[in-house]
Backbone as JSON Lines, residues from 0, in Angstrom:
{"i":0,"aa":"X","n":[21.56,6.22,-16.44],"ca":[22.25,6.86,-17.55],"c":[23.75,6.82,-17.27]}
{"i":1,"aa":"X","n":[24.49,6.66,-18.14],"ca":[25.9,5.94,-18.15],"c":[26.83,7.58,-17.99]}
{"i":2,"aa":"X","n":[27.69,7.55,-17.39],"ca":[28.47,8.73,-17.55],"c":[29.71,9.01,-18.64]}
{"i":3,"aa":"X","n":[28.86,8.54,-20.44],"ca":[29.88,8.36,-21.39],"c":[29.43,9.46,-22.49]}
{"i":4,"aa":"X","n":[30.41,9.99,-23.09],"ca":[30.0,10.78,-24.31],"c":[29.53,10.18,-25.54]}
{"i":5,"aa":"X","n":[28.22,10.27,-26.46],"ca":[27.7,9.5,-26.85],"c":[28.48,9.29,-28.14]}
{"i":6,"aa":"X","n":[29.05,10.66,-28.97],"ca":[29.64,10.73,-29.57],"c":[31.57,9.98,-29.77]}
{"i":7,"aa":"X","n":[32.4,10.34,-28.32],"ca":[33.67,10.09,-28.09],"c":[33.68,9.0,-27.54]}
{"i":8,"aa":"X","n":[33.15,8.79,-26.95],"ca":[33.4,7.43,-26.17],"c":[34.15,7.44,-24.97]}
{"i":9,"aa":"X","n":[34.19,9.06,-24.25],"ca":[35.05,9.64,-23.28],"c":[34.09,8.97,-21.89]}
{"i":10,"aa":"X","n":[34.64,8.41,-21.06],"ca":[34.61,8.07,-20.18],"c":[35.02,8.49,-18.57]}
{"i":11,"aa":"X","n":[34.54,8.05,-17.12],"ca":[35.15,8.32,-16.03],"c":[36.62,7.52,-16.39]}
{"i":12,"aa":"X","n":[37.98,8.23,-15.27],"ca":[38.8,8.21,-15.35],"c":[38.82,7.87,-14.02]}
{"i":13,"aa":"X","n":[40.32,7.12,-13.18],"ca":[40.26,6.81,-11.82],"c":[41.78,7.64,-11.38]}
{"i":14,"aa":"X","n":[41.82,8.03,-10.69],"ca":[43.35,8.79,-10.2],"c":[43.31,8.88,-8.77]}
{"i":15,"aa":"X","n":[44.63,9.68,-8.06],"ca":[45.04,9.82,-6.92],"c":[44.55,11.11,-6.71]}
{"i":16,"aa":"X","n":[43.58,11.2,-5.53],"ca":[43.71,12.85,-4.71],"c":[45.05,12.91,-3.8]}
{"i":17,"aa":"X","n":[45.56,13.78,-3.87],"ca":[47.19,13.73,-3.11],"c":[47.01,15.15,-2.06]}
{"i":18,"aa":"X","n":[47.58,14.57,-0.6],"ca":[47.67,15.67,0.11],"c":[48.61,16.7,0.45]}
{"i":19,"aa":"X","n":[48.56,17.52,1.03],"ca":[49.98,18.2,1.3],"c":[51.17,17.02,1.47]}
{"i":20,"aa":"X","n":[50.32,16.23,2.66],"ca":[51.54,15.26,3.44],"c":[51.74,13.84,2.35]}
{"i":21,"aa":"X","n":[51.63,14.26,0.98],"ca":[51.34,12.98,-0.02],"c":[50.49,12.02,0.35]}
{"i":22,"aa":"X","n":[49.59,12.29,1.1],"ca":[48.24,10.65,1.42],"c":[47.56,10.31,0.06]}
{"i":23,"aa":"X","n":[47.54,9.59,-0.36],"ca":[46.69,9.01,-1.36],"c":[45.36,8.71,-1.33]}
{"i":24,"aa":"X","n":[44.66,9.07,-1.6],"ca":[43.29,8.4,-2.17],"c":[42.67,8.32,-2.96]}
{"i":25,"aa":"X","n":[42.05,7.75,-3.44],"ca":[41.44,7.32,-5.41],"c":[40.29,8.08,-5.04]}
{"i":26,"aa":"X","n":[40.28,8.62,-5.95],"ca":[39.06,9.22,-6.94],"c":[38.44,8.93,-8.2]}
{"i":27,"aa":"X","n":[37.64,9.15,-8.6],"ca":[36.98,8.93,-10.12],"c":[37.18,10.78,-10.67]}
{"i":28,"aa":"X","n":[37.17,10.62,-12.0],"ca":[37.47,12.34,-13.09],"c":[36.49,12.07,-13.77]}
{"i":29,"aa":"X","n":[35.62,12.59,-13.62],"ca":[34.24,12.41,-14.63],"c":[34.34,13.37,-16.0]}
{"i":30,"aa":"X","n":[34.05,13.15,-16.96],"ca":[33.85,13.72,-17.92],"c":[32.74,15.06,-17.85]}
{"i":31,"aa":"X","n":[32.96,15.92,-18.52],"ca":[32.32,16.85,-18.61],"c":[31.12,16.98,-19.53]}
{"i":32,"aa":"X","n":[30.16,16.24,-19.33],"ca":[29.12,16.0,-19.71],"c":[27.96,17.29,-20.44]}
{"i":33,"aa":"X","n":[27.27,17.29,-21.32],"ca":[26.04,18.29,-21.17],"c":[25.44,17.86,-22.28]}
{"i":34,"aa":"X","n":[23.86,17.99,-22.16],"ca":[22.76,17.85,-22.94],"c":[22.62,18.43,-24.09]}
{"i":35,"aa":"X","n":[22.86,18.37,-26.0],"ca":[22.94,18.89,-26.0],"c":[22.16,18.69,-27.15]}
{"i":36,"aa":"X","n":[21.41,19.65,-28.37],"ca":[20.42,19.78,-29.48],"c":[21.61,19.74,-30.42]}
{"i":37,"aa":"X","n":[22.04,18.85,-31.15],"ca":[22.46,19.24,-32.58],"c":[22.02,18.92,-33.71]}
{"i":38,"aa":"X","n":[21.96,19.86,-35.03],"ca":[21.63,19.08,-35.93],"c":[22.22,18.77,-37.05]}
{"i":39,"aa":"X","n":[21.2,18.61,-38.36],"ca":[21.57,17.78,-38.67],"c":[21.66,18.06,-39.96]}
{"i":40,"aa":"X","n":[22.5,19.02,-40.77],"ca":[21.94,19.44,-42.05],"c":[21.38,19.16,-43.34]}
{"i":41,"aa":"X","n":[21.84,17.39,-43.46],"ca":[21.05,16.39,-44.74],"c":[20.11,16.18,-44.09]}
{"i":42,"aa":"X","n":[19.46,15.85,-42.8],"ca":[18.06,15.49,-42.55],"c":[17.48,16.68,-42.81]}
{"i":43,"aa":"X","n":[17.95,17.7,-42.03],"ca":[16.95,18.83,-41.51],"c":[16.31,18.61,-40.18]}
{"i":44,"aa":"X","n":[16.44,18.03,-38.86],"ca":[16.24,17.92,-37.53],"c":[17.24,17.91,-36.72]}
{"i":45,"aa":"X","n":[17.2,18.06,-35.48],"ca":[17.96,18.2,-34.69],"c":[17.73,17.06,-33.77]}
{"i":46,"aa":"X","n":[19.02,16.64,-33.02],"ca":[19.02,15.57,-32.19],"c":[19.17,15.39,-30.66]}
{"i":47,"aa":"X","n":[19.11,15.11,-29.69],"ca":[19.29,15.27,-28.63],"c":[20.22,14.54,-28.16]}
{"i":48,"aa":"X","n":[21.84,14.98,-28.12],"ca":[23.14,13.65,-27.32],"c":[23.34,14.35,-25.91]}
{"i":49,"aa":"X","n":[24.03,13.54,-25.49],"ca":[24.79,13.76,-24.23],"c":[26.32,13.25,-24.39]}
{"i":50,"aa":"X","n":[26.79,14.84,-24.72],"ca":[28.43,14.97,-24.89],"c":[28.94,15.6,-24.33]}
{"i":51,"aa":"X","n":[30.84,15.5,-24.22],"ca":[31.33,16.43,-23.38],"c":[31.56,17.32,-24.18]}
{"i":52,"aa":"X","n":[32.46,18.12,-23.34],"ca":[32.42,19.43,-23.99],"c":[33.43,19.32,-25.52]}
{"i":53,"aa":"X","n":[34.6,18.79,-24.99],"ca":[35.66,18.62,-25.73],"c":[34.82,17.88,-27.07]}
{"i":54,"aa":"X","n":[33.94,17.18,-27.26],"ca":[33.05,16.53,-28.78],"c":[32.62,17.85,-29.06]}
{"i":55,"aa":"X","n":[32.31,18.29,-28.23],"ca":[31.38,19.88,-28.91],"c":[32.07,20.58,-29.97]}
{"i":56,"aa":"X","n":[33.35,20.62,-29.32],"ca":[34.62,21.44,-29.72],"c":[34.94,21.07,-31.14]}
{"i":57,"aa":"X","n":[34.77,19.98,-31.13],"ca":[35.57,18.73,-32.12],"c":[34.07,18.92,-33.28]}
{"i":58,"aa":"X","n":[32.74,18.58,-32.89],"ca":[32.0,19.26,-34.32],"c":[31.87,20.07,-34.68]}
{"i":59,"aa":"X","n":[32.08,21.51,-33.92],"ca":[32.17,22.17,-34.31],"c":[33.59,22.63,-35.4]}
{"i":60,"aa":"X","n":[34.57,22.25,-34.66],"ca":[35.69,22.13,-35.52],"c":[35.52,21.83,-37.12]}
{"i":61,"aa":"X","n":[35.02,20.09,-36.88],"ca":[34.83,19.59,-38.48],"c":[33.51,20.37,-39.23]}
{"i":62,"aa":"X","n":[33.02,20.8,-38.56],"ca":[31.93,21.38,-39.6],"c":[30.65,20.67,-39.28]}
{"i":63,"aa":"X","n":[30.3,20.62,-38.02],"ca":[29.18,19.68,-38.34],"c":[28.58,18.48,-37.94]}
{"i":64,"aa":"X","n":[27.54,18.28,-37.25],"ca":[27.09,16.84,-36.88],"c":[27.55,16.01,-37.71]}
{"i":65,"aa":"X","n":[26.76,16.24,-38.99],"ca":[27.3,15.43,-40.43],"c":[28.37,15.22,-41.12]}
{"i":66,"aa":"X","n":[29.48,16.06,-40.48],"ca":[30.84,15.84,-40.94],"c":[31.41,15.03,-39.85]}
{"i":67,"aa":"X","n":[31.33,15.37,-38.41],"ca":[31.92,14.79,-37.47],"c":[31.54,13.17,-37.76]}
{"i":68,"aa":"X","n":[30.23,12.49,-37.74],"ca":[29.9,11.13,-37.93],"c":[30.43,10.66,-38.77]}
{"i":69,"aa":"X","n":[31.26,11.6,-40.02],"ca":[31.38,10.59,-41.09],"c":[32.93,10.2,-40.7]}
{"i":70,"aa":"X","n":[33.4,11.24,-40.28],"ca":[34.89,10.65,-39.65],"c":[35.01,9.62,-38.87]}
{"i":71,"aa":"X","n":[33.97,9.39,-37.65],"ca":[34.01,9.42,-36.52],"c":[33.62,6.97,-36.46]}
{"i":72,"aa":"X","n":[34.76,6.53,-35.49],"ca":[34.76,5.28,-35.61],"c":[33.57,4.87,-35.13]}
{"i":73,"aa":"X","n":[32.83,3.28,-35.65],"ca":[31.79,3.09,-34.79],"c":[31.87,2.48,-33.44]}
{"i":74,"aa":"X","n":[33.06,2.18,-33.48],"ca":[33.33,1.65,-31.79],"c":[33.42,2.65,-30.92]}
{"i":75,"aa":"X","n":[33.29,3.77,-31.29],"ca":[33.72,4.64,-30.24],"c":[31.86,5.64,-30.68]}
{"i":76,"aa":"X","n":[31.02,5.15,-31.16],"ca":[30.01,6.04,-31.14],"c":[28.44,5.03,-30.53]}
{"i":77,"aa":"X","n":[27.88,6.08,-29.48],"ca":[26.5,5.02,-28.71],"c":[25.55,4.53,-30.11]}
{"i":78,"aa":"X","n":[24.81,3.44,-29.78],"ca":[23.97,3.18,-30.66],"c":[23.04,4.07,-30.87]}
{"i":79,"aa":"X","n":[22.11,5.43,-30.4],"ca":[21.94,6.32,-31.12],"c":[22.66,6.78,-31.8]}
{"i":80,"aa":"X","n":[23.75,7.36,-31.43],"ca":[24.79,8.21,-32.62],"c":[25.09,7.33,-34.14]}
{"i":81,"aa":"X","n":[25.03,6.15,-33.99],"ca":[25.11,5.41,-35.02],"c":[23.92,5.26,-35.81]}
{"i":82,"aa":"X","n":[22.89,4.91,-35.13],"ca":[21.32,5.11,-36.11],"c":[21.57,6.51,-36.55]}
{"i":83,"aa":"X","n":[21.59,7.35,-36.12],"ca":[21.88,8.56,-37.14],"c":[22.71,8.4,-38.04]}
{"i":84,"aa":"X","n":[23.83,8.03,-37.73],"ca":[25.41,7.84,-38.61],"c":[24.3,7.28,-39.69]}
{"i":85,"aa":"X","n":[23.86,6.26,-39.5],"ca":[22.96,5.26,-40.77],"c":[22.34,6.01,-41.77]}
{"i":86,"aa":"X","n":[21.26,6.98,-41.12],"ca":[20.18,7.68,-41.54],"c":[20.91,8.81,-42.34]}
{"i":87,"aa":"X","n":[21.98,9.35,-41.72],"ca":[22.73,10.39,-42.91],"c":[23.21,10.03,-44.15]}
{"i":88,"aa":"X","n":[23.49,8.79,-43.65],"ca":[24.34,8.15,-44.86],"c":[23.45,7.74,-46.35]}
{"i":89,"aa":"X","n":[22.1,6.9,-45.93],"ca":[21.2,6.71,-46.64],"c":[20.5,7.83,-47.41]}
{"i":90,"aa":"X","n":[20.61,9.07,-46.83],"ca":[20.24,10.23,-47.31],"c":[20.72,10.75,-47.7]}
{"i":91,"aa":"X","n":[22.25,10.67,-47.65],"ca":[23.2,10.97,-48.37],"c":[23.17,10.4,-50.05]}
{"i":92,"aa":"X","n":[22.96,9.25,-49.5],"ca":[23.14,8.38,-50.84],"c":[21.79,8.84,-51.67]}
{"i":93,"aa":"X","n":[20.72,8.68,-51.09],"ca":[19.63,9.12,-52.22],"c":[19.29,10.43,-52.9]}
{"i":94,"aa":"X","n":[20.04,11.36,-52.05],"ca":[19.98,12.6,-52.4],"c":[20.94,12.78,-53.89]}
């Protein structure tokens, strides 16, 4: 399992650990990951992603699984998040 937000597309980061005496050494900054149920209010189910926190923040912000996807680019969303993106949309439309 990849250490990416399925939604953001937030990724590990690489940087310097720095010492008192300035020594350098690389590290990786992992994203803040968590499992999480959202749903879905034109389906009516809930989904299972793995996002960081900061996406959490961000649907909740827009209002919504279903609002966040419709903003949200497809290059920057996993191929689950996009089969949903699909499935809202189609249900959108027939509704």
């Amino acid at each position: 399992m990849s250490r990416r937000c399925e939604l953001t597309g937030k990724g590990p980061m690489s940087g310097n650990n720095v010492s008192h005496a300035k020594n350098r050494t690389r590290r990786r900054f992992l994203p803040n990951l968590n499992e999480m149920s959202l749903i879905s209010e034109t389906l009516g189910r809930s989904f299972k992603l793995r996002i960081s926190a900061a996406a959490l923040r961000t649907v909740d912000h827009r209002g919504g699984l279903d609002a966040f996807l419709a903003k949200a680019k497809d290059e920057e969303l996993s191929d689950s998040a996009l089969k949903i993106k699909k499935e809202i949309k189609k249900a959108q439309a027939t509704a």
